[in-house]
C-alpha positions in Angstrom: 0.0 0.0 0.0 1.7 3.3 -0.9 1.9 6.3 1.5 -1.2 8.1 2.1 -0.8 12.0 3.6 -4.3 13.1 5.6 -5.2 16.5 5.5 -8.4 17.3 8.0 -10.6 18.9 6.3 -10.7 23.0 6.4 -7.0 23.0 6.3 -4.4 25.2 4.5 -1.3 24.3 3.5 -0.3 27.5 2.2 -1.0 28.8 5.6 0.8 26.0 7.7 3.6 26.9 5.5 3.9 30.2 7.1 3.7 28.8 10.9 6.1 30.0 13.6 7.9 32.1 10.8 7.9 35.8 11.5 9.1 39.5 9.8 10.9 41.9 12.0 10.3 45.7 11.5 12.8 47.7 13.0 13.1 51.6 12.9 15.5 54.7 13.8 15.0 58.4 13.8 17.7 60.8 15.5 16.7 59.5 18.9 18.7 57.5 21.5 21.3 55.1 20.7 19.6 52.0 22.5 16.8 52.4 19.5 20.1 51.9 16.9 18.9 49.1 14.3 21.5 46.8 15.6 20.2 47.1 19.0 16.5 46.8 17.9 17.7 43.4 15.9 19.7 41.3 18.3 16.6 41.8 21.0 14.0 41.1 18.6 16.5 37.7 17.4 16.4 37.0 21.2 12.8 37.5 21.4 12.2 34.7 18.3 14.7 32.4 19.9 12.9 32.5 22.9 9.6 31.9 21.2 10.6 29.6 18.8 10.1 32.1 15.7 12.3 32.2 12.8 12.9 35.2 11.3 12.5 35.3 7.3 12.1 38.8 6.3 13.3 42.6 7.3 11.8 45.9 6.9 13.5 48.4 7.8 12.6 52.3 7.6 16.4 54.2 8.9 16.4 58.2 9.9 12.5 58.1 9.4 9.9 59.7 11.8 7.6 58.0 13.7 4.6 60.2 13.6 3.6 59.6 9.9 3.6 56.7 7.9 4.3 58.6 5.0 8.4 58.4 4.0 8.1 55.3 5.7 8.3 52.6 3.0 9.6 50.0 5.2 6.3 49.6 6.9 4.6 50.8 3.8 5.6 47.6 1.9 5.1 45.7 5.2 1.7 46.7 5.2 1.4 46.1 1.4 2.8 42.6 1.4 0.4 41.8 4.4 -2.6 42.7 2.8 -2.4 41.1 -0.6 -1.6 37.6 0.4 2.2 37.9 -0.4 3.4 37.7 3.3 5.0 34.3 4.4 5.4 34.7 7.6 2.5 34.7 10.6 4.1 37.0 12.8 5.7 40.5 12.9 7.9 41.9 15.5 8.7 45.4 16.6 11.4 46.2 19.5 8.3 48.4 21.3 5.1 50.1 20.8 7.2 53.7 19.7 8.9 51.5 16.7 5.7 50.6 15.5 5.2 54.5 15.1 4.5 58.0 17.5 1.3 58.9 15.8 -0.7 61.9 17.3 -4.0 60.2 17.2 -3.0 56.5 18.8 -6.0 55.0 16.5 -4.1 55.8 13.3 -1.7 53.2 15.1 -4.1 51.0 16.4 -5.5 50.8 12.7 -2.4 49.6 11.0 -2.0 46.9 13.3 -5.8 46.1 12.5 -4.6 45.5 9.1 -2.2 43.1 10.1 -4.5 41.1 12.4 -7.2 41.1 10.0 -4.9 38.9 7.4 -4.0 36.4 10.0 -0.5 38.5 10.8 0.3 38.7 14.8 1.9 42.3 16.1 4.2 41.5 18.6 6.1 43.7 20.7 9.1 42.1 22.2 10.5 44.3 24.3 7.4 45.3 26.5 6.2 43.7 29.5 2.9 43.1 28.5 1.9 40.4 25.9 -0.3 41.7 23.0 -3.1 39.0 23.6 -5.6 40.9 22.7 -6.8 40.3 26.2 -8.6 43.1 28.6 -5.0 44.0 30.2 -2.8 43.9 26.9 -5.6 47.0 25.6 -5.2 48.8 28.3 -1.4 49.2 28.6 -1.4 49.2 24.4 -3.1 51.7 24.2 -1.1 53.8 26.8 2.2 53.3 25.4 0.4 54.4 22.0 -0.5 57.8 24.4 2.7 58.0 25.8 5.2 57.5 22.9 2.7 60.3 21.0 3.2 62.5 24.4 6.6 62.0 24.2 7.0 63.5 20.5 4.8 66.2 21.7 7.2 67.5 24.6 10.3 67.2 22.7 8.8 69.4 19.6 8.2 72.1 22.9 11.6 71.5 24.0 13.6 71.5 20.2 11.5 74.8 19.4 12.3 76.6 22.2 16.2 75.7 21.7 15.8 76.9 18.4 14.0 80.1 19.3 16.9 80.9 21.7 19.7 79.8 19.3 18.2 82.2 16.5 18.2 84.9 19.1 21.7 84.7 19.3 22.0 85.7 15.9 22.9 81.5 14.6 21.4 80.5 11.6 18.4 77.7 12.3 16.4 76.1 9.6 16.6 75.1 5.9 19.5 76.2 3.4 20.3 79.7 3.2 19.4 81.8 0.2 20.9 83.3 -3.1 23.8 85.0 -2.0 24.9 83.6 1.6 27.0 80.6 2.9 26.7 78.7 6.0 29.7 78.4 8.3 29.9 76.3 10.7 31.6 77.9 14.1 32.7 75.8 16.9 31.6 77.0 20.9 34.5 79.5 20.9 33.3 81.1 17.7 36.5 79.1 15.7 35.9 79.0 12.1 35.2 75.2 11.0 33.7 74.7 7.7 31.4 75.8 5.0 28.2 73.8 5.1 27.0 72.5 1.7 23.0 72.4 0.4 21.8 68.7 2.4 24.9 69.1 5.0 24.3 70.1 9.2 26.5 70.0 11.8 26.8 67.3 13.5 27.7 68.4 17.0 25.3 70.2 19.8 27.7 72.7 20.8 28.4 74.2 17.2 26.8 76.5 15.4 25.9 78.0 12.2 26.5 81.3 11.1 25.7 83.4 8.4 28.2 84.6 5.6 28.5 86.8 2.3 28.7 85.0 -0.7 30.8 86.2 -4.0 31.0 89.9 -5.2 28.8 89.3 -8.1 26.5 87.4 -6.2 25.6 90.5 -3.6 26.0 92.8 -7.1 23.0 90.8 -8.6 21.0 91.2 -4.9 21.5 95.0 -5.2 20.2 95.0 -8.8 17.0 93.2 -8.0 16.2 95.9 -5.1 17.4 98.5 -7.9 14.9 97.6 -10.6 12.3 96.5 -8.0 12.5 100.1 -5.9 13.8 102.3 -8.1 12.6 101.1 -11.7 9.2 99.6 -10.4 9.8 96.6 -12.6 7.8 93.6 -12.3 8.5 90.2 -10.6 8.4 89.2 -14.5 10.8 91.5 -15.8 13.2 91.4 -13.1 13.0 87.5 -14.0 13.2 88.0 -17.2 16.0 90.4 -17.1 18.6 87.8 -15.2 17.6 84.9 -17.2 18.3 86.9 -20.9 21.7 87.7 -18.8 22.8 84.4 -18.1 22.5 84.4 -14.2 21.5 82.0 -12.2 19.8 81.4 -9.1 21.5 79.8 -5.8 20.1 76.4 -7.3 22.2 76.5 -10.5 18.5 76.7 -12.3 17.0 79.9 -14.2 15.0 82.3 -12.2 10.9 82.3 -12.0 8.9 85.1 -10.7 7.8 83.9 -6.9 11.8 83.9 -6.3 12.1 87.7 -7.0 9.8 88.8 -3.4 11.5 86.2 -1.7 14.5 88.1 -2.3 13.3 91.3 -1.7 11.4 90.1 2.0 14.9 88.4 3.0 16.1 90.3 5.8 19.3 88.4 6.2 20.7 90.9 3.4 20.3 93.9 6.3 22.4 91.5 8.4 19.4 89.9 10.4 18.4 86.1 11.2 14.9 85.5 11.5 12.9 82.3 12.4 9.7 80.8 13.2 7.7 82.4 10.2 6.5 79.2 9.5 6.0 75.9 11.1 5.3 72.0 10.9 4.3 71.0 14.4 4.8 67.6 14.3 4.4 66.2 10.9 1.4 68.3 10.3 0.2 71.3 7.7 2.5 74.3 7.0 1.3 77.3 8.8 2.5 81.1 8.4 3.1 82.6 11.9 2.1 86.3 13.3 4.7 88.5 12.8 4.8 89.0 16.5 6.0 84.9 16.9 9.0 85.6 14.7 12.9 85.5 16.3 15.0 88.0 15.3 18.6 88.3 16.0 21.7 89.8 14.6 23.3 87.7 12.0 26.9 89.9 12.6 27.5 90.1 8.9 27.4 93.5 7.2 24.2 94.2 5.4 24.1 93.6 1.7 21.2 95.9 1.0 20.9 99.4 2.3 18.2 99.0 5.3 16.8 102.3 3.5 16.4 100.5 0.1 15.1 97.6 2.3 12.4 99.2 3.6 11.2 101.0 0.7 11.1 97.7 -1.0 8.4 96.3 2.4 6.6 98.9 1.7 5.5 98.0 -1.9 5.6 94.2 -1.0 2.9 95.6 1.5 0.6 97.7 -1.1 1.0 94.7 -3.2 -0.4 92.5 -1.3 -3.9 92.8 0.0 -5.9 90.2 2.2 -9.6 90.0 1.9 -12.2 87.4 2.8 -13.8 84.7 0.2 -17.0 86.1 0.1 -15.3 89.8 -0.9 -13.4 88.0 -3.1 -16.5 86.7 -4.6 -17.9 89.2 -4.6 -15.7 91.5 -6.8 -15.6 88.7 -9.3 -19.3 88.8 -9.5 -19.2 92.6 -10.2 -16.5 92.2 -12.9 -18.4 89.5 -14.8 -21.1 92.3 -14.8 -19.2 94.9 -16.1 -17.1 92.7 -18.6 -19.8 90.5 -19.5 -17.2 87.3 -19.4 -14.3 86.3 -17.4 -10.8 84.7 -18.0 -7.6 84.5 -16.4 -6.2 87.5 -18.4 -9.5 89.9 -17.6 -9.0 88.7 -14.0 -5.3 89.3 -13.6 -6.0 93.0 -15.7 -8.7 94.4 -13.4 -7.4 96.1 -10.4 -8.6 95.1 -7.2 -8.9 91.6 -8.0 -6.7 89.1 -6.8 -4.8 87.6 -8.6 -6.0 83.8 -10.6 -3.4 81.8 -8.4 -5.1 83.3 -5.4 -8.9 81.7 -6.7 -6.9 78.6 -7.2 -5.7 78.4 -3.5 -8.9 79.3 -1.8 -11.3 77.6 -3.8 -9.6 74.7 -5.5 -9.8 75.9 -9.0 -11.2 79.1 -10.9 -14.0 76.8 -12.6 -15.6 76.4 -8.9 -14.9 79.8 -8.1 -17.2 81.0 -11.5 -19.6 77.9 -10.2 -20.2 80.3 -7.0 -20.8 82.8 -9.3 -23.4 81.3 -11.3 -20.7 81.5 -14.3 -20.1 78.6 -16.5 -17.0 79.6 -18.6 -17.6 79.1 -22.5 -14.0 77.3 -22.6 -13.9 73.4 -23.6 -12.5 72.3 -20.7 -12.8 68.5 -21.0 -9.0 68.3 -21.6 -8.6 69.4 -17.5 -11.5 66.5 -16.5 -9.7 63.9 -18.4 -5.6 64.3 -17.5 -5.5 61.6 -15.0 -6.8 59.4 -17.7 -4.6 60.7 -20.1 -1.7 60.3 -17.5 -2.6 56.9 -17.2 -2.5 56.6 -21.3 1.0 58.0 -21.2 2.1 55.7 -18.3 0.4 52.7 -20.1 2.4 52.9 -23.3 5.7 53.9 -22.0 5.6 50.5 -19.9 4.6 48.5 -23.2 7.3 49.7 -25.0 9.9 49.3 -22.1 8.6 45.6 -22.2 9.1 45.6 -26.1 12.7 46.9 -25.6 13.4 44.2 -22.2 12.2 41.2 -24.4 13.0 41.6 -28.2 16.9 43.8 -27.2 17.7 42.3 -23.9 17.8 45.5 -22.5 17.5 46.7 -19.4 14.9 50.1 -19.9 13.8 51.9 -16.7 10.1 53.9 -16.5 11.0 57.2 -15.6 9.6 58.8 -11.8 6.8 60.4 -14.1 5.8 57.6 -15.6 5.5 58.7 -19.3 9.3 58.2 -20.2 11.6 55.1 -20.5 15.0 55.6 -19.9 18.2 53.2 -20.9 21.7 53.5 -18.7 20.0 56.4 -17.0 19.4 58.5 -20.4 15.8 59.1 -21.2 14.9 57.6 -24.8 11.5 58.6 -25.6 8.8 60.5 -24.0 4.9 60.1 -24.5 3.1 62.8 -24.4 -0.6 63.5 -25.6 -1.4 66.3 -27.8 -4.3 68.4 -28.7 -5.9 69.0 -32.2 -6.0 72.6 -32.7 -8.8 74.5 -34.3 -8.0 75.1 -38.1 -8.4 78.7 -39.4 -8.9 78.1 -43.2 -8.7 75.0 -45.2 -5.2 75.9 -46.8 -4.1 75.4 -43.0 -1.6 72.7 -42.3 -3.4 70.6 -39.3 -1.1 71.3 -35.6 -1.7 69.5 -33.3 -0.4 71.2 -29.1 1.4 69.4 -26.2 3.4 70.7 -22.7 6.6 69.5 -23.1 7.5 70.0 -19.4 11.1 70.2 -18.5 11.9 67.0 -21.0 15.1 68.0 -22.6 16.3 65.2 -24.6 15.2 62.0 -26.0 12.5 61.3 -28.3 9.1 62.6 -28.5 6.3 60.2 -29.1 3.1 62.0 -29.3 -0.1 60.6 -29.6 -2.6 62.8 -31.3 -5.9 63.1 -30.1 -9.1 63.4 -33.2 -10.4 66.4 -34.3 -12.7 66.8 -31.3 -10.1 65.9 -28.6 -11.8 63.3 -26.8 -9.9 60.0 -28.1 -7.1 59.2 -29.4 -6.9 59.5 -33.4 -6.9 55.9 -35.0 -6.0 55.3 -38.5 -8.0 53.0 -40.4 -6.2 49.7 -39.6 -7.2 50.7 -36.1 -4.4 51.3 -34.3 -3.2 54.9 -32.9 -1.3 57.2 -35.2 1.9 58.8 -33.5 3.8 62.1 -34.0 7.6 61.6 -33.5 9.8 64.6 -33.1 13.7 65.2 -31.6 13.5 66.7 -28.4 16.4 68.8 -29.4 15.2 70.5 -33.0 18.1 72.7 -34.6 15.3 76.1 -34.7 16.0 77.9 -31.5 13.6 81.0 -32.9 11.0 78.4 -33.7 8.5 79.8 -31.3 9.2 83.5 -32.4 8.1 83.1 -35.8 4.5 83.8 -36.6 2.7 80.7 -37.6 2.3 81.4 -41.1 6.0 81.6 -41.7 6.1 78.1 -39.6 3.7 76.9 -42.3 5.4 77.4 -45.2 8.8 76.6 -43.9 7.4 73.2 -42.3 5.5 71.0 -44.9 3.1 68.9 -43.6 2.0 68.2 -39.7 3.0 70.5 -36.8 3.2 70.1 -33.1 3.5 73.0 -31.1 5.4 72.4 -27.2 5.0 75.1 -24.2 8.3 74.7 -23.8 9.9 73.7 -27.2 8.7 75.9 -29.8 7.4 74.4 -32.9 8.1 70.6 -33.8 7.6 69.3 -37.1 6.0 65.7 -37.0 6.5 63.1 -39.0 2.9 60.7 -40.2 1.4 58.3 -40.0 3.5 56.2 -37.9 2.1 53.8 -35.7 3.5 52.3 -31.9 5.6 49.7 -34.0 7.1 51.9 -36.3 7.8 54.3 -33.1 9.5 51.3 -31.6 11.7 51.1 -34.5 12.5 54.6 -34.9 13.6 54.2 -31.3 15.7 51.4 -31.7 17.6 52.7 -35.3 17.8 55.8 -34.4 18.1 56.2 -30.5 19.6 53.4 -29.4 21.9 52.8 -32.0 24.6 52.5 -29.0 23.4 49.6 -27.6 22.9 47.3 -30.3 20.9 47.2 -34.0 18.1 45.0 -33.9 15.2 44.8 -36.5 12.1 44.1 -34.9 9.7 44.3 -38.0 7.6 41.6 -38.3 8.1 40.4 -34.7 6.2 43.3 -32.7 2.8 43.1 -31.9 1.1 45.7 -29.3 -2.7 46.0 -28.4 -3.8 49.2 -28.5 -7.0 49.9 -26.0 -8.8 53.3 -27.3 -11.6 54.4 -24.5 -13.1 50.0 -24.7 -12.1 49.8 -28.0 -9.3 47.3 -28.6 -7.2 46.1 -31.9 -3.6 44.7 -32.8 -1.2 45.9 -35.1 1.7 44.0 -36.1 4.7 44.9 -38.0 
């Protein structure tokens, strides 16, 4: 008789699988070297060696705060792998109830290890005297570790801020990188010189410090000329920008200049040689909040001023008539009386008309300007479908560039990467194509050349694969074999004027199809092509580097338009 295995019935081997095995989670802020990882591990191993527990799998989350779970991804993809079946282990252990997390509102904590429990996963806390039983006692002293470790996060924010707020008063730098123009020096206890700090560098000693310092000649020459043309000239933020960007300067980043950076400049008083902190806050992990003016430390930075404190104060004097606070309802309200006297309102009427704000302003407060005209009783005349639909055509984007990154994975042996917005694919960390989704624009006469318009965004090399929506810009455009039609352009296209010329010269020096980019001019595009043959222009002419390969014949991609679905092979 051959050997028979019994398995009672209601039985799961994929579960017994997983007995006695457990996961540690271990984690380490800036707090006291008995929480170090290494310490948290070998009491936890002790812990499973006691109890018989194997430990199978890590998750670690290092320098991260406890009073969030987001920039946590060590218990993020704990909590991940628990809750879609991929855990093999029965068990998780944590050093303490604080490891597990300091969350202000001990349910938030208590609800994450719901999650576990719920998919069969024991918490356990090794290094607490209690046993989490879920009995009557193990609730009760849970849940007031849970209150204390959040108590305890609570009275050290009190005690760190009111070190800082003293340390600033001394005229020491506290707080985030300094701004255009300034250096950071460390100083040792006896005022000693030590070293310049670099953007993402702090000292690493309590008893140092951190003081302000000029930074080049033409540095504080460029600061002078932005209170110059900003007191004197009454430029704008705009032509002030504009101005150091057509000169070739740029800001403390290395990056070209924008417009909010110009009255950040001009409201920084460390250029009059002060320090000031505490005009905004993140108590514990929450919301940025501006602060009263009467909450801010000042001190004296003991660096000579860059910026005549005359000049200075002329120039807090127009930030202030610039700037006007008034309540939503008055804000409504003077919208309501310029639709009546304009008849219509747009971004450019709004942004004209004194005593408005300004259309950023409508965008904070009430979420967009469509809902502030929809509290108006003002529905704009403007087709603006295309803003209702970008996360589906985000997911478009996304949903091709991973097809053809598994095109370019299976037929070259390559190794592409998606790139962190999802609509590129990028080889040996250079980006080789980019989706992006562009708009049919309205033609003016029948002798017109169709254009179709994308935003580029800040993509700056690679190719451009752009996929052209129909005439009414609510689906993609298919070509009568039923698969999309692409656009293909170079990123990097030899006409630097391009988007100075009017658009009848760009028609009769371009023949056929145009795209125009926010931020690229004018594009000629190349049609019809479809994905395959945008897959081989890739490969022939972009990745010529890494190896010829002719996929024709060989390719064959589904293309899904809105329920609609066909293939298209090479």
């Amino acid at each position: 008789m051959g050997n028979w295995l019994v398995v009672p019935k209601g039985t799961s081997l994929a579960r017994r699988t997983r007995t006695r095995r457990a996961a540690q989670y271990v984690r380490m802020s800036r707090e006291l070297q008995r929480y170090s990882i290494k310490n948290q591990m070998a009491a936890i191993a002790a812990y499973a060696e006691t109890n018989d527990l194997t430990i199978v799998r890590t998750y670690a989350d290092e320098g991260r705060s406890g009073l969030r779970i987001k920039g946590r991804p060590g218990l993020i993809e704990l909590i991940e792998d628990v809750q879609s079946g991929q855990a093999d282990f029965d068990h998780i252990l944590v050093y303490d109830v604080s490891r597990w997390g300091r969350f202000q509102d001990v349910d938030e904590s208590a609800y994450y290890e719901f999650l576990c429990k719920r998919s069969g996963v024991q918490v356990e806390y090794c290094a607490e005297l209690f046993k989490n039983d879920g009995s009557f006692v193990s609730g009760i002293a849970k849940n007031l570790k849970r209150g204390m470790a959040a108590e305890w996060s609570r009275e050290l924010s009190v005690k760190v801020h009111a070190g800082h707020c003293r340390v600033a008063s001394l005229g020491y730098r506290v707080g985030a990188p300094v701004g255009y123009g300034l250096r950071r020096l460390m100083v040792d206890e006896s005022e000693h010189p030590k070293a310049f700090l670099a953007k993402g560098q702090f000292k690493a000693l309590q008893s140092d410090r951190v003081r302000l310092q000029h930074g080049s000649a033409e540095e504080a020459a460029v600061i002078r000329s932005i209170f110059d043309q900003f007191v004197n000239g009454r430029r704008s933020y705009s032509d002030i920008r504009r101005h150091l960007n057509d000169a070739g300067i740029a800001n403390h980043n290395g990056r070209p200049w924008t417009d909010g950076m110009i009255p950040t400049i001009l409201a920084n008083e460390n250029y009059i040689g002060k320090t000031v902190y505490n005009r905004t806050s993140r108590r514990l992990g929450q919301k940025l909040v501006k602060n009263p003016d009467h909450t801010w430390v000042r001190g004296a930075a003991q660096i000579e001023p860059i910026v005549d404190p005359g000049i200075f104060a002329r120039a807090q004097k127009l930030l202030a008539e610039r700037r006007v606070e008034i309540p939503e309802n008055e804000m409504l309200l003077r919208l309501r009386l310029t639709l009546r006297r304009r008849g219509k309102l747009n971004s450019r009427i709004i942004n004209m008309t004194l005593g408005l704000n300004h259309v950023s302003a409508y965008v904070k407060h009430f979420g967009s300007l469509r809902k502030a005209y929809a509290l108006i009783g003002y529905e704009s005349p403007r087709d603006c479908d295309w803003i209702d639909t970008r996360e589906f055509w985000a997911a478009e984007q996304a949903r091709h560039a991973t097809e053809l990154a598994g095109v370019l994975r299976n037929d070259l042996g390559l190794r592409p990467e998606l790139a962190p917005d999802g609509i590129g694919v990028d080889v040996e960390g250079r980006r080789v194509v980019s989706f992006l989704v562009a708009r049919r624009l309205a033609r003016r006469g029948e002798d017109h050349a169709a254009q179709w318009k994308a935003y580029r965004r800040q993509i700056s090399s690679g190719l451009l694969a752009v996929m052209r929506l129909d005439a009414a810009n609510r689906d993609l455009w298919v070509a009568e074999q039923g698969s999309v039609e692409y656009g293909t352009a170079p990123v990097d296209h030899p006409d630097q004027q391009a988007s100075r010329v009017s658009r009848k010269a760009l028609e009769t020096r371009y023949e056929g199809v145009m795209l125009w980019t926010k931020h690229g001019g004018v594009r000629p595009l190349h049609e019809p092509q479809h994905f395959r043959e945008v897959v081989e222009i890739i490969i022939d002419g972009q990745l010529g580097q890494f190896g010829q390969a002719n996929l024709r014949g060989r390719i064959v991609c589904s293309i899904f338009v809105r329920g609609r679905s066909s293939e298209s092979s090479g």
